[in-house]
N, C-alpha and C positions, 0 to 999 in steps of 0.2 A: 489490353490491361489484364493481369495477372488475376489469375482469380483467388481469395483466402481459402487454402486448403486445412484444416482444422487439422486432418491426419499429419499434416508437413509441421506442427510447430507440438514441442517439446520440453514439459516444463523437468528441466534436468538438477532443481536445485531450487531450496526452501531453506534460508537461513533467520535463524532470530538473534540478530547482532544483541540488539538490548530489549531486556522485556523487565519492566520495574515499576513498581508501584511503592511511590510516597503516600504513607497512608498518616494525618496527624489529625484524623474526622473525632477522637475523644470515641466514637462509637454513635455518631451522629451522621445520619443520610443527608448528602447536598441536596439543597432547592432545586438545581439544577445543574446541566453539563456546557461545558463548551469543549470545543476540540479544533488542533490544526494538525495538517498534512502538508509535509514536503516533499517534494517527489525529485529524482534525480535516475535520468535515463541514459545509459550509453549502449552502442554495441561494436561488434568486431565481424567485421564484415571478411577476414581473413577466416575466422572459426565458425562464421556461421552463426552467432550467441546475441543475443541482447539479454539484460543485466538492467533490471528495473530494483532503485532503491524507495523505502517508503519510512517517511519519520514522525511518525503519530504519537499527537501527545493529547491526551483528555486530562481536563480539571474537572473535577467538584466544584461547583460553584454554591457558595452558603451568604445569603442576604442578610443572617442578623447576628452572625457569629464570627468576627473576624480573627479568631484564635486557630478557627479549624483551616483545613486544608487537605488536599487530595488531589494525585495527579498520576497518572500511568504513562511512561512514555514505552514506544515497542518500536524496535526500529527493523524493517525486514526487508530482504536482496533476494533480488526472482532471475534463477536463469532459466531463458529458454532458447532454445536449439532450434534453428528454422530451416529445414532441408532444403527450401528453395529461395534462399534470401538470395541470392546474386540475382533473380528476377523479379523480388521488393525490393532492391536499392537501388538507388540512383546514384552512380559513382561521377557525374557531374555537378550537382547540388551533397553529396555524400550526405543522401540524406533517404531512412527508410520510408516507405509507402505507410502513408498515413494510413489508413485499415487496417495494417500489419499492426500498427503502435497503439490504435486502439481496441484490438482484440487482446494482445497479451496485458497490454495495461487494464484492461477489462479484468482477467484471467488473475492478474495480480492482487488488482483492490477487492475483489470478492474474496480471492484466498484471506487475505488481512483481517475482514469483516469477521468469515470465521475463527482467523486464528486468535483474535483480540476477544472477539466474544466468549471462547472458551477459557481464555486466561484470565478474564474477568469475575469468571463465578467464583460465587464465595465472599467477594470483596464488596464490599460500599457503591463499588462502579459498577454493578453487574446490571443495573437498569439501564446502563447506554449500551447503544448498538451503532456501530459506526454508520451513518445514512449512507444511501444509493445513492449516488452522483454522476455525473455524467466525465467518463472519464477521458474526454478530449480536454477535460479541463485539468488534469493531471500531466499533460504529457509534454514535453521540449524536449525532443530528440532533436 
C-alpha cells in the first residue's frame, strides 16, 4: 500500500467561480444560520490533477420577521497535482485511493472555511463559520 506522501500533492489552483451575498436583513441580525454543501470531484489521471468543486450556500435564518432575508452562496474549484497518482489509482475500478481523496478534500473544505470566513466580515453573516465535518462525507470520486 502506497504511502500519502504530503510533499507529492500540489494545490496548483484556487478559484472563486461565485462569491455573492443577497443581503435584504433591513439591518437586522438572523436568529440564526443554516447552510448546504455540494461537492463534485473529478480527476485526470492522464495529467496527474484532481479538481474538487464546493457549492456553499449559507441563509440567515429570522423566526419573527418574514420580510427579511440573507444568503451567501460561494462556489470554489481546487486543483491539485499528485506526483504519484498512477500508484493511488486503481485503473481497474478507475478509481483513486480513498486517503488520497480524503486528504485533498480535507485540504479543500478548510481552505473554504477560511476563504468564506474572510468574505464574511463586515456582513450580517460574519457570526457563521462553516463547522468541521468529517470530510469522507464530502467525497464521490
Amino acid at each position: 500500500m502506497t504511502k500519502i506522501d504530503s510533499n507529492k500533492i500540489h494545490l496548483l489552483n484556487i478559484t472563486i467561480t461565485e462569491s455573492s451575498i443577497e443581503d435584504k436583513s433591513f439591518g437586522i441580525e438572523p436568529d440564526d444560520f443554516d447552510f448546504s454543501i455540494e461537492s463534485n470531484h473529478a480527476f485526470n489521471e492522464k495529467e496527474n490533477f484532481i479538481k474538487i468543486e464546493f457549492l456553499i450556500t449559507i441563509n440567515g435564518e429570522y423566526k419573527e420577521n418574514d420580510e427579511c432575508s440573507l444568503k451567501a452562496t460561494f462556489q470554489l474549484t481546487y486543483v491539485f497535482g499528485i506526483d504519484n497518482f498512477e500508484e493511488l489509482f486503481n485503473k481497474d475500478t478507475m478509481a483513486i485511493d480513498n486517503r488520497l481523496g480524503i486528504t485533498v478534500t480535507s485540504i479543500a473544505y478548510s481552505s473554504s472555511r477560511g476563504i468564506i470566513f474572510e468574505k464574511l466580515r463586515g456582513t450580517f453573516l460574519a457570526n457563521f463559520i462553516l463547522p468541521v465535518i468529517r470530510p469522507a462525507d464530502l467525497m464521490e470520486f
